[in-house]
ROSE-830227 format. One record per residue (C-alpha): residue number from 1; residue in three letters; x, y, z. Coordinates in Angstrom, 2 decimals. Each point is the difference from the previous one (the first is absolute). Layout:
BEGIN
+-----+------+---------+---------+---------+
: seq : type :       x :       y :       z :
+-----+------+---------+---------+---------+
: NUM :  ALA :       X :       Y :       Z :
...
+-----+------+---------+---------+---------+
END
This chain:
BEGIN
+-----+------+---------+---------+---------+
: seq : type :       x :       y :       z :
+-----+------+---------+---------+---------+
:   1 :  UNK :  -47.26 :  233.19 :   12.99 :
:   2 :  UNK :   -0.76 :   -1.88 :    3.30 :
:   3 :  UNK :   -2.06 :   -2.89 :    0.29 :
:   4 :  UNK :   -3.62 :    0.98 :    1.23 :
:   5 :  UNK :   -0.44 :   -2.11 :    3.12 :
:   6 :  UNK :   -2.79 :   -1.51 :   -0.80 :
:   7 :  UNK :    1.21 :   -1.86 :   -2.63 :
:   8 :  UNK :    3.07 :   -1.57 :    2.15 :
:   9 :  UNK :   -2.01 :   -2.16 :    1.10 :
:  10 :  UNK :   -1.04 :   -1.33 :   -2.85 :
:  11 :  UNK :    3.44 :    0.04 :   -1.52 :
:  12 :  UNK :    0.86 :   -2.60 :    2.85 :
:  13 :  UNK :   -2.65 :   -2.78 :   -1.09 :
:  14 :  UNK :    0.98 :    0.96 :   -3.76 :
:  15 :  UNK :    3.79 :   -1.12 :    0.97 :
:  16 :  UNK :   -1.37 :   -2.65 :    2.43 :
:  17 :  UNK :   -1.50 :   -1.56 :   -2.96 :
:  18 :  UNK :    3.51 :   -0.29 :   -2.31 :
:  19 :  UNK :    0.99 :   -3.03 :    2.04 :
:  20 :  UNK :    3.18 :   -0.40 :    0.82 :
:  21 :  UNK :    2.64 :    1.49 :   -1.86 :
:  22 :  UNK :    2.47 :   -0.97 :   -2.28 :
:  23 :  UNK :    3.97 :   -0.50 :    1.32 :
:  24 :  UNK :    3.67 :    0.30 :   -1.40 :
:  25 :  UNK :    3.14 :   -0.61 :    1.47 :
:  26 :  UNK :    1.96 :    2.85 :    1.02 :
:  27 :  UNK :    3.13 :    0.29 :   -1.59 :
:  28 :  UNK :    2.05 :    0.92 :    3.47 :
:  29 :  UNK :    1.65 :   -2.97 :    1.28 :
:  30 :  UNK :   -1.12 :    0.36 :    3.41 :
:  31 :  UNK :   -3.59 :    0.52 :   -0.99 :
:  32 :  UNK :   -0.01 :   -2.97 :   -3.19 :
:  33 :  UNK :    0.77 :   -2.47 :    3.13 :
:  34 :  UNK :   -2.23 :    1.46 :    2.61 :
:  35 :  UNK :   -2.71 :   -0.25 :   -2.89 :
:  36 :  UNK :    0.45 :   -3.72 :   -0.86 :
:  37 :  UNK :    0.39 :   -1.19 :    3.64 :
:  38 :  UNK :   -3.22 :    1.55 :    0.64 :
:  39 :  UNK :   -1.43 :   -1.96 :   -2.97 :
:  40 :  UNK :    1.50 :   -3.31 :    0.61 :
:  41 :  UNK :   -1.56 :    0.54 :    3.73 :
:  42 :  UNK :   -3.49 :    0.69 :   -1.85 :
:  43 :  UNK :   -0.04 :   -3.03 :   -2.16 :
:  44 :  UNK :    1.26 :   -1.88 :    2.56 :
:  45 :  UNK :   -2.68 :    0.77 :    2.06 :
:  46 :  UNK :   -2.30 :   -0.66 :   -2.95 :
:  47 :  UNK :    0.86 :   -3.27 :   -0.05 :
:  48 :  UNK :   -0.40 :   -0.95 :    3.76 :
:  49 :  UNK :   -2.73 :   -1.88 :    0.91 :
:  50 :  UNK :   -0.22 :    1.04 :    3.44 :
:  51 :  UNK :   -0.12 :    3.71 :   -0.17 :
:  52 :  UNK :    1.61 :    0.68 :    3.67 :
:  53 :  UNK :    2.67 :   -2.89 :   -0.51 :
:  54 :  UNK :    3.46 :    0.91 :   -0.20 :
:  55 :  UNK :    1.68 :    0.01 :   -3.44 :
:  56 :  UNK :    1.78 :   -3.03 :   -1.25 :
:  57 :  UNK :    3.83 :    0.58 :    1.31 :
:  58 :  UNK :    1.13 :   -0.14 :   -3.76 :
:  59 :  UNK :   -2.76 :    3.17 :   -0.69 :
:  60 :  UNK :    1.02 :    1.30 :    3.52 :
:  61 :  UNK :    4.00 :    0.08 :   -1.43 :
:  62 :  UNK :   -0.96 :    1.17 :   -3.58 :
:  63 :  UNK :   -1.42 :    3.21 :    1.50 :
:  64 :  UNK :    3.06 :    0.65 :    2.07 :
:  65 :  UNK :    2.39 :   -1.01 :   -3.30 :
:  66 :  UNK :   -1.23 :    3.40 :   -1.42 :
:  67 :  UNK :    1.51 :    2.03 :    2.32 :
:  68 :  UNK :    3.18 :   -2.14 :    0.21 :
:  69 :  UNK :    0.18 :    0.12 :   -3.44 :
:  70 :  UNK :   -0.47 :    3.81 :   -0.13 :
:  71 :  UNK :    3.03 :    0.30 :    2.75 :
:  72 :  UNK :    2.21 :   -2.56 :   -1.97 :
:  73 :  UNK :    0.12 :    2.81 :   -3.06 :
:  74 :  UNK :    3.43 :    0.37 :    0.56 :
:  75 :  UNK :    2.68 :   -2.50 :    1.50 :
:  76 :  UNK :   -0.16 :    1.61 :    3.23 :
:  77 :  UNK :   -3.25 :   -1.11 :    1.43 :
:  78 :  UNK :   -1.67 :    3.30 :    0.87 :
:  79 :  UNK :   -2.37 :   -0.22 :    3.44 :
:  80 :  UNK :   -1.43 :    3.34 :   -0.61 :
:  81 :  UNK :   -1.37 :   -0.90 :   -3.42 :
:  82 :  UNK :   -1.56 :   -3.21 :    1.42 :
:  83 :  UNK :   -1.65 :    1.99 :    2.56 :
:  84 :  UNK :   -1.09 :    2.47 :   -2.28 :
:  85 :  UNK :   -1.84 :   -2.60 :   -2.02 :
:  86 :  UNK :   -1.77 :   -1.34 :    3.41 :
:  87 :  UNK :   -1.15 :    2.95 :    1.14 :
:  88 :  UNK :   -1.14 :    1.33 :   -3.72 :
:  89 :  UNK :   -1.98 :   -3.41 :   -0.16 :
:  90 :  UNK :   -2.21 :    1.10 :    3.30 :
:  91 :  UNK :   -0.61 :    3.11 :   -2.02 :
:  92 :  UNK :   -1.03 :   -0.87 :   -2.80 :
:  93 :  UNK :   -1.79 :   -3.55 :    0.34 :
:  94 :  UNK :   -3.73 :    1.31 :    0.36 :
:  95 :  UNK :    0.51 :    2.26 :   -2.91 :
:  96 :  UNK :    1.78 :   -3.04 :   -2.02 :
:  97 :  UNK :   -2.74 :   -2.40 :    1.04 :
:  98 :  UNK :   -3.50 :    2.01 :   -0.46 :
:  99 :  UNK :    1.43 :    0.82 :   -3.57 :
: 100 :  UNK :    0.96 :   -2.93 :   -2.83 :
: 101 :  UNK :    2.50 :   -1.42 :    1.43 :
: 102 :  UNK :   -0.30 :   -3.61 :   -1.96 :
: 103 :  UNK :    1.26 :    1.86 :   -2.94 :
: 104 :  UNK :    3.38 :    0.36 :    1.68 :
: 105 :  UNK :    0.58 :   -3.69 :    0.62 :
: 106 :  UNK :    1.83 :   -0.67 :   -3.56 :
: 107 :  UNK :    1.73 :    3.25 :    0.09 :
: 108 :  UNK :    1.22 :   -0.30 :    3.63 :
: 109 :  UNK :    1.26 :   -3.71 :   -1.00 :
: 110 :  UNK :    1.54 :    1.83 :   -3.08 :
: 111 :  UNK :    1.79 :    2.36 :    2.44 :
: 112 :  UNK :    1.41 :   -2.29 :    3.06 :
: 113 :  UNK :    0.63 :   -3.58 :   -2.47 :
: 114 :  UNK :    1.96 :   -1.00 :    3.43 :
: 115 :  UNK :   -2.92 :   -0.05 :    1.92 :
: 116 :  UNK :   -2.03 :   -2.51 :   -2.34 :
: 117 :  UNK :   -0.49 :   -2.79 :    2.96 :
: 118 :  UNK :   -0.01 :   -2.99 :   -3.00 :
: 119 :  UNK :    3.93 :    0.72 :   -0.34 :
: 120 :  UNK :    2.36 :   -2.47 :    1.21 :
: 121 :  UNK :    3.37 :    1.86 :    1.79 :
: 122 :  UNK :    3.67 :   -1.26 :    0.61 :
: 123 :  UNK :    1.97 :    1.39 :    2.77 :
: 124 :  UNK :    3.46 :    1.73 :   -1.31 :
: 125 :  UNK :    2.84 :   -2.35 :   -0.84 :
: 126 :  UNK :    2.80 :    2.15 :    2.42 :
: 127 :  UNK :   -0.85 :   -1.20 :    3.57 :
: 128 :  UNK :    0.82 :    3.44 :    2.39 :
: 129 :  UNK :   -2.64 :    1.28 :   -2.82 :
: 130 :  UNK :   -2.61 :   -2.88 :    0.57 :
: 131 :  UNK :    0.09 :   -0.30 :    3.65 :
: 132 :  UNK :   -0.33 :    4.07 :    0.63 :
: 133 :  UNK :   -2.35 :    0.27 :   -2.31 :
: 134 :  UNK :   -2.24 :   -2.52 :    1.69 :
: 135 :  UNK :    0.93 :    1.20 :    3.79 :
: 136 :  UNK :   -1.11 :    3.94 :   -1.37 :
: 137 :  UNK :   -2.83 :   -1.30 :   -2.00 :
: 138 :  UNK :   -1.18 :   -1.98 :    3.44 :
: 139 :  UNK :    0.72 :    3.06 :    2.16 :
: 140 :  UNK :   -2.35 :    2.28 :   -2.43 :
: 141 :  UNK :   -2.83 :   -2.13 :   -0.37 :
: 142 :  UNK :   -0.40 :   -1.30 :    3.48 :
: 143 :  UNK :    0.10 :    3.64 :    0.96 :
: 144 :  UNK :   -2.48 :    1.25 :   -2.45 :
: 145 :  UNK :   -2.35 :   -2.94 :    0.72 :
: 146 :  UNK :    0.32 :    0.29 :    3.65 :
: 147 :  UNK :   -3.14 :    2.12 :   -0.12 :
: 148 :  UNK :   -2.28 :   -2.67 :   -1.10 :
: 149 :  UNK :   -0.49 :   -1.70 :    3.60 :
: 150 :  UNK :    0.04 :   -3.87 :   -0.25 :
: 151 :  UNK :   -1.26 :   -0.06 :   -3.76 :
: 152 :  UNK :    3.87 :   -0.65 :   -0.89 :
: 153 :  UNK :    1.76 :   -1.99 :    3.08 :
: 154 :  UNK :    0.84 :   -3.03 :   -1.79 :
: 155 :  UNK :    1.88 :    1.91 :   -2.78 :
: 156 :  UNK :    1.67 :    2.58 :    2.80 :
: 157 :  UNK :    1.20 :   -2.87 :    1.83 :
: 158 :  UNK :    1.57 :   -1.60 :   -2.67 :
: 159 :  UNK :    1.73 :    3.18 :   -0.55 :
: 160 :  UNK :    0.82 :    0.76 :    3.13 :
: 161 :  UNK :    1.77 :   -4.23 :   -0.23 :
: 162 :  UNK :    1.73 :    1.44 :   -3.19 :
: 163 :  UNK :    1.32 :    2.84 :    1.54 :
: 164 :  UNK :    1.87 :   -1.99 :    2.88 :
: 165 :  UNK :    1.61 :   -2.18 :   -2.62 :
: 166 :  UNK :    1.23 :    2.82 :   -2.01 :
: 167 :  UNK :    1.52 :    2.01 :    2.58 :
: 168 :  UNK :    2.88 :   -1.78 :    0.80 :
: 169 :  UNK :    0.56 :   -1.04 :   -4.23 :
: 170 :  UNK :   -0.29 :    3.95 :   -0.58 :
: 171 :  UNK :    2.43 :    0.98 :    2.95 :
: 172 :  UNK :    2.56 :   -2.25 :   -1.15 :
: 173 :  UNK :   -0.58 :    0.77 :   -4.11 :
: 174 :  UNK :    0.34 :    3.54 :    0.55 :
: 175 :  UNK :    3.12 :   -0.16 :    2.15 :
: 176 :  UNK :    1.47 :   -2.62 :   -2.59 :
: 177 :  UNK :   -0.26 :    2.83 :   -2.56 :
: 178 :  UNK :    1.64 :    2.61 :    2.49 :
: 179 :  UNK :   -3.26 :    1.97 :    0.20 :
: 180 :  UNK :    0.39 :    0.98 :    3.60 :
: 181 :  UNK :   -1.08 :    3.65 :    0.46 :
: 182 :  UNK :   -3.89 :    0.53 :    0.56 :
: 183 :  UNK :   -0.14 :    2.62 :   -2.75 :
: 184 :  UNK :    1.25 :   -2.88 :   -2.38 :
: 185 :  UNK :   -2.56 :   -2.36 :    1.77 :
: 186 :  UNK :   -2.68 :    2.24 :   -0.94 :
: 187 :  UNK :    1.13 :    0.67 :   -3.40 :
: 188 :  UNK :    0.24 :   -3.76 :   -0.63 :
: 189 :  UNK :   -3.46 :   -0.61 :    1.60 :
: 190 :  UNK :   -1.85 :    2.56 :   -1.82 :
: 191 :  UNK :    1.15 :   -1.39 :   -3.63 :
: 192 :  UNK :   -0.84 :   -3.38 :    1.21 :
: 193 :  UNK :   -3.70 :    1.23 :    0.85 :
: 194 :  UNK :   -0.10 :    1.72 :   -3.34 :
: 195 :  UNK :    1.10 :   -3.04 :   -1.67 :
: 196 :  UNK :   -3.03 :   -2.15 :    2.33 :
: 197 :  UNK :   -2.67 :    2.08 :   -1.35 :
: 198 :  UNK :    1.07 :   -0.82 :   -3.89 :
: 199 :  UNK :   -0.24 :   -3.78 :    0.98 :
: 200 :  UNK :   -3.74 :   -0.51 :   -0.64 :
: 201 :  UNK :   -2.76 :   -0.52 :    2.56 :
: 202 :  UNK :    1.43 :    0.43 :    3.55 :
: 203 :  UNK :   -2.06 :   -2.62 :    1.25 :
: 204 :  UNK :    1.36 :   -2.59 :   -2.50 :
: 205 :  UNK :    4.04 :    1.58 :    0.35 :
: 206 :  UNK :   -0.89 :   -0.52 :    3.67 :
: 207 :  UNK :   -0.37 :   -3.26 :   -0.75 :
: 208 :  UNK :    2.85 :   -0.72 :   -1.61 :
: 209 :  UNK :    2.16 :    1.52 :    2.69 :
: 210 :  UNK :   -1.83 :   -2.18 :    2.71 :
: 211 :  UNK :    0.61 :   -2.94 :   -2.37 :
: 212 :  UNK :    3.76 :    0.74 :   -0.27 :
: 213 :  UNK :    0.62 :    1.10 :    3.52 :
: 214 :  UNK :   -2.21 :   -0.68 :    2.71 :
: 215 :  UNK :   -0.23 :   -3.64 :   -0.82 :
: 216 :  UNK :    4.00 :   -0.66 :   -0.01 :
+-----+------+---------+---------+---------+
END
């Protein structure tokens, strides 16, 4: 039986008046991490004093850790995953935030433990491993903050320092193991970016790497 049309819009203010709705994690990867980055963006929010100021750069890096987290599944780092978790985070994040999204914060920490910003990280102990991982971890998130304007020089700068100290240590690691073809490269480059995103916070493993190498 259809609705009488005269009632639709009173059906509206009837659902109007629910307030907002309740949320669950999906249980597809790609969605679970496009969920929780648009939650951790929420509460940071939440927490900003100045509504229209940018996010702290540690808040600013958790909500890009989702989707290198959701690429870094599997040992190869997987791009298209990562970008699938972007793009489903413009999607969903009015839907997310109009509904109750605060009752996702424990289950999204549940989820993503690596992305907990209290942990403290250590670099890997083999040094081709270390050094890659920081150049690819430095290459992704100075890319994927690019878009911010200034609200992030400082910390792209100091990649950008990292990244011309770890060129020439990378060059001469990777020929040193007799990884010379670019296929190989790439291989070796995508486990190391997997490997980054397991790390913890990629604002404090950025540290690290800056502390290691761009200060020796």
């Amino acid at each position: 039986m259809k609705t009488p049309y005269a009632l639709v819009p009173m059906l509206a203010l009837v659902v109007s008046g629910c307030g907002p709705q309740k949320l669950a994690l999906p249980s597809d990867p790609i969605g679970r991490a496009a969920t929780c980055g648009v939650v951790a963006a929420a509460d940071a929010r939440s927490k900003n004093q100045q509504v229209a100021a940018p996010l702290s750069f540690d808040k600013q890096g958790q909500i890009v850790h989702y989707a290198l987290l959701a690429g870094a599944a599997d040992q190869q780092f997987s791009r298209d995953k990562a970008s699938a978790v972007i793009a489903q985070m413009q999607e969903i994040q009015d839907r997310i935030t109009s509904g109750k999204w605060q009752d996702l914060v424990q289950p999204c920490e549940a989820a993503f433990p690596e992305a907990n910003l209290s942990q403290s990280v250590s670099l890997p102990s083999d040094p081709l491993t270390s050094e890659l991982s920081c150049y690819m971890l430095g290459k992704f998130m100075t890319k994927a903050l690019a878009s911010q304007g200034n609200a992030y020089e400082a910390q792209l700068l100091q990649y950008g320092e990292l990244a011309r100290a770890l060129d020439p240590k990378v060059a001469v690691a990777l020929e040193k193991r007799g990884i010379r073809s670019e296929t190989a490269r790439n291989v070796e480059r995508n486990e190391a970016l997997s490997t980054a995103a397991k790390l913890g916070p990629p604002s404090k493993v950025m540290d690290a790497c800056s502390e290691r190498y761009a200060k020796t």
